[in-house]
N, C-alpha and C positions, 0 to 999 in steps of 0.2 A: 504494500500500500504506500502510496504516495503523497506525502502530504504538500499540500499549497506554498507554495513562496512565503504567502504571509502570513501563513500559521508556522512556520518554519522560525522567521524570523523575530515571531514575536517571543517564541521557544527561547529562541537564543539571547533576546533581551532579558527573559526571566532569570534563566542562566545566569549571565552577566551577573544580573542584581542577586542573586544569591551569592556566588563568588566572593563579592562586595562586600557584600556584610559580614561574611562569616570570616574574610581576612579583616573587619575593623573590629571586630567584639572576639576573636579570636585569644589574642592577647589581653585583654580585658578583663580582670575578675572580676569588678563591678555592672557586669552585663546584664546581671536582676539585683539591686542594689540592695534591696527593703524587702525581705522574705517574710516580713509580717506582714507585710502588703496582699501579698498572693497567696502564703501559707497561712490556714486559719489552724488551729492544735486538733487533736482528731478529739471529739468528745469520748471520755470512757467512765464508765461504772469504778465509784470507789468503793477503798473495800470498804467492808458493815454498813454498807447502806444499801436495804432493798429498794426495789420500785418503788413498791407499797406503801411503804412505812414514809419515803420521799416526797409523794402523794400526798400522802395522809398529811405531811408538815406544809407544804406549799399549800393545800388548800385552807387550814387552819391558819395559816398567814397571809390570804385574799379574805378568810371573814373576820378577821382580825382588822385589816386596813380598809374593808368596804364599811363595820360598822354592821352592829345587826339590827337597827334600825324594824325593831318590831318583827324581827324572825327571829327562831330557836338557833 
């Protein structure tokens, strides 16, 4: 298969500009500068704390700060 002139050359411009970049960040350590920027921590379960029992404390501290305003 044959491709076009101008799909050819637009190939080749891509080329190029990869080329490009990858010899200017190459040398570069600072090429992702701020890993707290892009990397968030992966959420995990600590120990002695069930789901449940997590639940049970977070919701007790929404009707705590909602106020029980005439409910049990």
């Amino acid at each position: 298969m044959r491709l076009s002139p101008s799909i050819t050359l637009a190939l080749n411009i891509t080329y190029l500009d990869l080329a490009l970049i990858q010899r200017l960040f190459a040398g570069s350590r600072d090429f992702l500068p701020a890993p707290e920027l892009y990397c968030s921590p992966v959420p995990r379960e600590r120990h002695g704390k069930s789901g449940v029992a997590r639940a049970k404390r977070k919701a007790r501290k929404y009707r705590r700060q909602r106020g029980r305003h005439g409910h049990p």
